[in-house]
C-alpha positions in Angstrom: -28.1 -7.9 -47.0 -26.5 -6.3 -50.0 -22.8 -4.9 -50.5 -23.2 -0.9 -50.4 -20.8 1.1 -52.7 -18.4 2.3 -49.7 -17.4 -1.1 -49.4 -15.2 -1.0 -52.0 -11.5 -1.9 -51.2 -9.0 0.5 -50.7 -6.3 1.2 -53.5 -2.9 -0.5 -52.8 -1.1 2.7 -51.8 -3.8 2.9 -48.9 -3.0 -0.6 -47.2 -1.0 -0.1 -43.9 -0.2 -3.8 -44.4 1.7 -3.2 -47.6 4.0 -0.3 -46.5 5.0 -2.8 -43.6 6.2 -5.1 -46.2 7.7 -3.1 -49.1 8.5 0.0 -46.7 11.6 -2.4 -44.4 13.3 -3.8 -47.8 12.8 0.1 -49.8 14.4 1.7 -46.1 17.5 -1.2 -46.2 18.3 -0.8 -50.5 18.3 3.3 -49.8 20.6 2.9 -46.3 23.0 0.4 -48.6 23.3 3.2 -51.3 24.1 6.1 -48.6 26.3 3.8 -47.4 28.1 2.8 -50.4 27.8 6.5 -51.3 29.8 7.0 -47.9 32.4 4.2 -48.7 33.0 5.9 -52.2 34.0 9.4 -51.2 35.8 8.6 -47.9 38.1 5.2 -48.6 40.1 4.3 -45.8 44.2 5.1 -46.1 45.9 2.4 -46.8 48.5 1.6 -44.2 52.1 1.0 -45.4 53.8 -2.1 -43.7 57.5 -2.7 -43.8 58.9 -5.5 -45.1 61.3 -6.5 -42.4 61.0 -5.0 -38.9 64.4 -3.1 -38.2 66.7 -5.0 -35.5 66.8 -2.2 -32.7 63.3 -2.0 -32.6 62.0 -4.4 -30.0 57.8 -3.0 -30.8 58.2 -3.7 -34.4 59.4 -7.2 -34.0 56.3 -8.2 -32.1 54.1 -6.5 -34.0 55.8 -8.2 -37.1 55.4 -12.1 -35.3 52.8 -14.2 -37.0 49.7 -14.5 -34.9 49.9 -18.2 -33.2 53.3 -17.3 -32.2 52.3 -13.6 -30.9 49.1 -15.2 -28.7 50.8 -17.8 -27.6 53.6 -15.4 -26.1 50.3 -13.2 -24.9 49.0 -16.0 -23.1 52.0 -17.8 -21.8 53.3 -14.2 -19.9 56.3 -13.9 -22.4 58.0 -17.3 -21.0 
């Protein structure tokens, strides 16, 4: 048996195989650069924390507690 000429192999840009592998990386570098794109134009506010929480403010006390101490007063029931 002899090769006919249409059994020639396909060019690379043909192979299903190939845009399996290089198509999932291409799809992840362009989603990164939308989303750094995203990141750019939109920044989040920064949030302004005082330095000490005022003394008639029982929320801002808490809130201002280190974290051990503030789970530990989650989890005990405030004892």
């Amino acid at each position: 048996m002899q090769a006919s000429q249409n059994d020639k192999p396909a060019p690379w840009w043909r192979e299903r195989l190939m845009w399996l592998v290089v198509g999932g990386p291409a799809a992840v570098v362009i989603a990164s650069f939308a989303t750094l794109t995203l990141a750019m134009r939109h920044p989040d506010p920064v949030i302004e924390v005082a330095s000490r929480p005022s003394a008639d403010s029982e929320g801002d006390a808490a809130a201002m507690q280190p974290a051990v101490k503030a789970r530990n007063h989650a989890a005990t029931g405030g004892r």
